[in-house]
C-alpha positions in Angstrom: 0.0 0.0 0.0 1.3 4.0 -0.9 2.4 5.6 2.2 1.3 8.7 0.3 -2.2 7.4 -0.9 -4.6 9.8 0.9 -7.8 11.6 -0.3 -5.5 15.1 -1.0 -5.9 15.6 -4.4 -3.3 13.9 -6.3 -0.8 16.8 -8.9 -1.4 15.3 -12.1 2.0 14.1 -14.0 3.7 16.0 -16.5 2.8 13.9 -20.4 5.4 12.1 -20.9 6.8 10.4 -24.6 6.1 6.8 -24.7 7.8 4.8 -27.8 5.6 2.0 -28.2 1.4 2.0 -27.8 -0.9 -1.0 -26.1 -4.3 -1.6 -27.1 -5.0 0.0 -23.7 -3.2 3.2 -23.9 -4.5 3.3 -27.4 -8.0 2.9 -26.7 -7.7 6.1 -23.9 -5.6 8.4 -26.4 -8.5 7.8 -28.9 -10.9 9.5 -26.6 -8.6 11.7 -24.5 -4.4 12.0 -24.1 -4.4 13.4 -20.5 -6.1 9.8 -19.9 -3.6 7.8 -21.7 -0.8 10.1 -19.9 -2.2 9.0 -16.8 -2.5 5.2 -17.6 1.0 5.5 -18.9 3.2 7.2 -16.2 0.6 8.2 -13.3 0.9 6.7 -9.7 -2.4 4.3 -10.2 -1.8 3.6 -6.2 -3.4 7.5 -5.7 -6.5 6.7 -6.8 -8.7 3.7 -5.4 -9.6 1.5 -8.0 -13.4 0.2 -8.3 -14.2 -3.1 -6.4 -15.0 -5.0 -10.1 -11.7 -3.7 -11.3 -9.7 -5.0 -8.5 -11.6 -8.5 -8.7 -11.1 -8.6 -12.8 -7.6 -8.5 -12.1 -7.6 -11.7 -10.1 -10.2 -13.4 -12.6 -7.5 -12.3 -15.7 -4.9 -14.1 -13.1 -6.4 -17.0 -12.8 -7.7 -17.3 -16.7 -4.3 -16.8 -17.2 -2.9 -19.5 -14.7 -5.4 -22.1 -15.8 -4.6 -21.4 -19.5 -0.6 -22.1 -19.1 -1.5 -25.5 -17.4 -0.8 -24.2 -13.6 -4.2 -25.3 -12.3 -3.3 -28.9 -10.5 -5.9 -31.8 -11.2 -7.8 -34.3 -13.2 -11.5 -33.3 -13.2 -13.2 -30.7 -12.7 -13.7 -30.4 -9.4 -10.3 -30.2 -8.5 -9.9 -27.8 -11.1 -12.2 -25.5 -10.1 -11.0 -26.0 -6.1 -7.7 -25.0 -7.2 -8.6 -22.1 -8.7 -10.7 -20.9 -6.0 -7.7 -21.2 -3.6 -5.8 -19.4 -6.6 -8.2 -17.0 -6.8 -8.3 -16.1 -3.0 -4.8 -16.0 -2.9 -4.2 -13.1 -5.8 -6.9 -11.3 -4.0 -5.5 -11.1 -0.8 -2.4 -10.1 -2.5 -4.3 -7.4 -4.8 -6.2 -6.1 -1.8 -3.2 -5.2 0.8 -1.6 -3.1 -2.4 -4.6 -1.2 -3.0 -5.8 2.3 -2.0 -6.0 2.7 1.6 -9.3 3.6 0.5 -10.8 0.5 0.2 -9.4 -1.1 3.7 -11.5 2.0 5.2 -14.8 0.6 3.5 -14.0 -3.5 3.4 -12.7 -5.4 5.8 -10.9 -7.7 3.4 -11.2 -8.9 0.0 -13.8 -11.5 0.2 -15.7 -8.4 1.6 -15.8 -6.7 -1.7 -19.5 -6.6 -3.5 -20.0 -9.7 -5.9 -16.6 -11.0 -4.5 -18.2 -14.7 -4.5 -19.7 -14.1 -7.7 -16.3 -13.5 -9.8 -14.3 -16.2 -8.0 -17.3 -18.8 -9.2 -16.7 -17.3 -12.3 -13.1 -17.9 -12.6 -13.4 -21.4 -10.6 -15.7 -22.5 -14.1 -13.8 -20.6 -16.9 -10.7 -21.8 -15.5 -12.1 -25.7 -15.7 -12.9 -25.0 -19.0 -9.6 -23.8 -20.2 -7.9 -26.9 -17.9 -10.9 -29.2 -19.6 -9.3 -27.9 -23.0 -5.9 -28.5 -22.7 -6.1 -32.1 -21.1 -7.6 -32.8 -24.0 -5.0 -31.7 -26.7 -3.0 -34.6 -27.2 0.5 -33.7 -27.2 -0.8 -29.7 -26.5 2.1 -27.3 -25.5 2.0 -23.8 -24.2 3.9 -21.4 -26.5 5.2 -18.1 -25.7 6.7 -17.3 -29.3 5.8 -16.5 -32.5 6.2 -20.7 -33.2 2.7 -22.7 -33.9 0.5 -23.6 -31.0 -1.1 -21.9 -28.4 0.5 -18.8 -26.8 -0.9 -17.7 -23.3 -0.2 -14.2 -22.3 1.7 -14.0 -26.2 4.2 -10.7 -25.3 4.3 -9.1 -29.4 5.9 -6.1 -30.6 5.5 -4.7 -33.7 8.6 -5.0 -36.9 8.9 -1.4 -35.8 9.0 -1.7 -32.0 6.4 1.0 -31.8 3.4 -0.6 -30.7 3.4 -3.9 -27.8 0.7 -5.9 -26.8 0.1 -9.3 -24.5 -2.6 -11.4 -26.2 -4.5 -13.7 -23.3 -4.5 -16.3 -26.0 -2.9 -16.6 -29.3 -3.7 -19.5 -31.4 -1.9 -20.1 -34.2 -3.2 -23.4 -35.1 -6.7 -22.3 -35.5 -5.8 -18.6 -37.0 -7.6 -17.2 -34.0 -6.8 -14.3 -31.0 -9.0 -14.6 -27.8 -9.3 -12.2 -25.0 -11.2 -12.4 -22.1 -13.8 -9.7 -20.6 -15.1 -9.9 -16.6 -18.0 -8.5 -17.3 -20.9 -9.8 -19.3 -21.9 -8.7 -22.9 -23.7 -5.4 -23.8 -27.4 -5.2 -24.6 -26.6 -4.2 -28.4 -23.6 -5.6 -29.8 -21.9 -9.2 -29.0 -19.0 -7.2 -29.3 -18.2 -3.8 -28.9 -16.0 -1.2 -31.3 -13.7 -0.7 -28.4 -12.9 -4.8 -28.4 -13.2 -5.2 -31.8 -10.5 -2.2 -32.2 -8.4 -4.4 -29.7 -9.0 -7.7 -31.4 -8.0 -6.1 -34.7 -4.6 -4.8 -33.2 -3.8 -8.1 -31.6 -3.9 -9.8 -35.1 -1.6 -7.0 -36.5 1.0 -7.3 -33.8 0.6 -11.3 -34.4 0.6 -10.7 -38.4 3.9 -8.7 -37.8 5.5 -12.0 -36.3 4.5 -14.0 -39.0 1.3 -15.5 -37.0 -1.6 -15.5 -39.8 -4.9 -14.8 -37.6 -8.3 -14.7 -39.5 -10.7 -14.0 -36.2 -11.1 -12.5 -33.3 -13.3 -14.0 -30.4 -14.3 -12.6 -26.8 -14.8 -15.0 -24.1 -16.5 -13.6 -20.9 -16.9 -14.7 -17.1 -20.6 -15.3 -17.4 -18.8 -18.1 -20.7 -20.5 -16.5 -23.5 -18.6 -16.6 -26.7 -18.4 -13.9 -29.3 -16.6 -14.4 -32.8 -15.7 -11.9 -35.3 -13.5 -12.3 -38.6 -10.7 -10.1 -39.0 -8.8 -9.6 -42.4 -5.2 -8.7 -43.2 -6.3 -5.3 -44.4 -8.4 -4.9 -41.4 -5.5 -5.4 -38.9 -3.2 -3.6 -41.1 -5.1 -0.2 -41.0 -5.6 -0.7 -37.0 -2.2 -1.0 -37.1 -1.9 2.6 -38.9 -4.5 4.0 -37.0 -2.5 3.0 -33.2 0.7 4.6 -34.6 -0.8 8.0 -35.6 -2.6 8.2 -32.3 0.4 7.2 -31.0 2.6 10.5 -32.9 -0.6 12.0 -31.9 0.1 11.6 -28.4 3.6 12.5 -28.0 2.8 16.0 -29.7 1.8 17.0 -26.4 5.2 15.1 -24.6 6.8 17.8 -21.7 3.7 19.7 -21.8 1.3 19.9 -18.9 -0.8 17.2 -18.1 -4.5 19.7 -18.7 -3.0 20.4 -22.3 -4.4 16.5 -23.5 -7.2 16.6 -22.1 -10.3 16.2 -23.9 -13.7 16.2 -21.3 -16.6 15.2 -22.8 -19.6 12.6 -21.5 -18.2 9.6 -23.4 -14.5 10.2 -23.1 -14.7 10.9 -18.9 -17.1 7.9 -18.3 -15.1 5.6 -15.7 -12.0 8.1 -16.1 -9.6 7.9 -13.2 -8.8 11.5 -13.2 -11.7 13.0 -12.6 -10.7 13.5 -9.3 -7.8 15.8 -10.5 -8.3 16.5 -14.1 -9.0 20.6 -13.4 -10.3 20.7 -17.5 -13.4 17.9 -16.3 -14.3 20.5 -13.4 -14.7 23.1 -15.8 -16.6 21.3 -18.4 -18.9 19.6 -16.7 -22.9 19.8 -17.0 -25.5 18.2 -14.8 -26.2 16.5 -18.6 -22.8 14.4 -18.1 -24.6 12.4 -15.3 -26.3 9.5 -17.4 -23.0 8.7 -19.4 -20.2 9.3 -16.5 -21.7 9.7 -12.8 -22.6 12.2 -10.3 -19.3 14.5 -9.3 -19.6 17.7 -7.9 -17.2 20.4 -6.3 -18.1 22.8 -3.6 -17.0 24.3 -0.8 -17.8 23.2 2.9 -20.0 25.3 4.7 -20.7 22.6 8.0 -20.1 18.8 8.8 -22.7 16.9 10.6 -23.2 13.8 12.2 -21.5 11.2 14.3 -20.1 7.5 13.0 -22.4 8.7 9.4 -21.8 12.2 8.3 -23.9 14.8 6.6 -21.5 17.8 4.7 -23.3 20.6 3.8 -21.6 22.6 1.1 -22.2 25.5 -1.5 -21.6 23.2 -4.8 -19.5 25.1 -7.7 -19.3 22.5 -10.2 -19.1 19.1 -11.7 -22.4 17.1 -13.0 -24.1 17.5 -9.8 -27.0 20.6 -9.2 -25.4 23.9 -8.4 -26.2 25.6 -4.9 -26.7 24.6 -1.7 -26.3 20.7 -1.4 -26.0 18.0 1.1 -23.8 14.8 0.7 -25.4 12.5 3.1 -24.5 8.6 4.5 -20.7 8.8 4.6 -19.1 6.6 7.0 -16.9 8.7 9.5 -14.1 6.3 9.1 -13.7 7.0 5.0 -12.8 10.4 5.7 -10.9 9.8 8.8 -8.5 7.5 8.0 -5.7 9.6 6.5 -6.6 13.2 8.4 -9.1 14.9 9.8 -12.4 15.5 8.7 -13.3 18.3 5.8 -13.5 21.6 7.4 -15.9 24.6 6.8 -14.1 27.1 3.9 -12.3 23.9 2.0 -13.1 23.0 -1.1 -13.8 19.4 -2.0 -14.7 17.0 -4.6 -17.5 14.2 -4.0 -16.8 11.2 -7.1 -19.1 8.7 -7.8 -22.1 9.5 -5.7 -24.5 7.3 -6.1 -27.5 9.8 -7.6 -29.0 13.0 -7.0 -32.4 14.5 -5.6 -32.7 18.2 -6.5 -36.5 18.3 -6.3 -35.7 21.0 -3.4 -33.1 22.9 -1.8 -30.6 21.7 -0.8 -30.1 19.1 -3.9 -29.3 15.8 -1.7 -26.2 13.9 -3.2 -26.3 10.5 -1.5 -22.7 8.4 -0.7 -22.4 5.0 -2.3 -19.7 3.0 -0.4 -18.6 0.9 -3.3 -17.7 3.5 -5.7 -17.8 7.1 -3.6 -14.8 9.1 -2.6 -14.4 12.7 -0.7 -11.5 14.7 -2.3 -9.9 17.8 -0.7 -8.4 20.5 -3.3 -5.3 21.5 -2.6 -5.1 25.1 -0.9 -4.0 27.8 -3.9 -1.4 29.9 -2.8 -1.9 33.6 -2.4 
């Protein structure tokens, strides 16, 4: 765990060059470069991750395991029992490293909402993938550009500018896989953003002389989505990541605020909303269906004993201007590294769980999984 993680605000970094792009820093520099900045040289350990984020990490962990023949056994059972303890394991591991944050709000990983959920979830997927592989006669795990199956493939590009680690690379059937934690969308099977990543997968493999002609998704709740992908296809994503990519480092040495880019699609599950100053001057009470309720204000009285009331004058952010309340916050998440908010700071509530503005004040009710109080920084005179 930081020894600096706290709920100051955290200073943005200064944008720094980066000489190679991943599907995930591509996919935030599409929609904003401050984001991809972050992603790419930020302290993550500032910010508290979301509970489903921290568990998606130890599903991938496990997939991964189970998929490189480390889960011990012969039927499914003992597969999935493995797994489990796997799975409890990375957690415990994930959760002591994690903002302070979420110690404050959980009193251990297994505490986390939907906890059991995901590890049943990786138990199964991870018997699957073990089910597979006993039955390859003769299978082997490859971590080259050679024929088989590549778990976790590491690929660069001819040109070393863009890197990428597949979760499953098989040559023998022409065919990239990646797994998602979460379950599929109401519209499409898969999305543009994964279909973007799928594509860039098969042009990092097609630039190690792997030949892949489809892409599939596999998620925890084991549906199965399979899209083709051509040559061309990968090739132009290919094109595409490295001019986002020149993009990006136009804006190298500059201030972190010079990349950004706020809108209601590009700050939707951002991390630096917290800090980004260009979201708190954007920001419209609109925002609120595509990337939460956030609002800035300044603290006019704090009420309340083990849950807390904070009455403040709100400025801005997606929340109601004027008077407003932020009710049901547990004493010890604003405790636990300081003192309370006092009356004249200035603070940022993210990720409150929704809004009543009906009347005055407008009530902006705390959601433990996901809500966190900031304090701004003082401005020197």
């Amino acid at each position: 765990m930081s020894s600096e993680a706290s709920m100051l605000v955290p200073t943005p970094p200064t944008i720094k060059r980066i000489e190679r792009i991943s599907p995930t820093l591509y996919e935030a520099a599409m929609k904003c470069t401050s984001r991809a900045a972050w992603l790419a040289g930020g302290d993550g350990k500032l910010v508290p991750p979301h509970p489903r984020a921290l568990l998606g990490t130890g599903v991938h962990a496990v997939l991964e395991r189970a998929r490189a023949g480390g889960v011990a056994g012969t039927t499914e059972d003992e597969w999935r029992s493995g797994a489990e303890r796997f799975f409890d394991e990375k957690m415990r591991q994930l959760f002591a490293a994690t903002h302070p944050l979420l110690h404050a709000k959980f009193d251990g990983p297994d505490r986390l909402p939907f906890y059991n959920l995901f590890r049943a979830r990786a138990a199964q997927m991870a018997a699957d993938a073990a089910a597979s592989l006993s039955g390859r006669a003769g299978h082997a795990i490859a971590r080259s550009s050679g024929g088989g199956l590549a778990v976790e493939a590491a690929l660069v590009s001819k040109d070393g500018r863009v890197a990428g680690r597949a979760d499953v690379l098989d040559s023998a059937n022409a065919t990239v896989i990646d797994y998602k934690t979460g379950a599929a969308g109401d519209s499409d099977p898969v999305t543009e953003s994964e279909l973007r990543q799928l594509r860039l997968y098969a042009y990092l493999a097609n630039q190690n002389g792997i030949a892949i002609a489809r892409g599939v998704i596999e998620r925890a709740d084991r549906s199965r989505a399979e899209v083709p992908i051509s040559a061309q296809d990968a090739a132009e994503e290919g094109r595409r990541a490295l001019v986002v990519l020149d993009g990006y480092n136009q804006h190298a040495g500059k201030p972190f605020e010079s990349g950004a880019s706020p809108s209601p699609d590009a700050c939707r599950f951002c991390p630096c909303i917290p800090f980004c100053e260009a979201f708190w001057r954007t920001a419209e009470p609109q925002w609120i269906g595509q990337c939460g309720t956030h609002v800035e204000g300044v603290v006019e009285s704090v009420e309340g004993g083990e849950l807390v009331s904070i009455n403040l004058n709100a400025t801005r952010g997606t929340g109601a201007n004027g008077p407003a309340v932020v009710t049901r916050l547990s004493r010890e998440w604003l405790t636990f590294s300081g003192a309370i908010p006092q009356p004249q700071q200035t603070v940022r509530v993210t990720d409150a769980a929704y809004v009543e503005e009906s009347t005055a004040p407008a009530v902006f009710r705390a959601d433990r999984v996901t809500t966190a109080v900031w304090t701004v920084r003082s401005q020197a005179p």
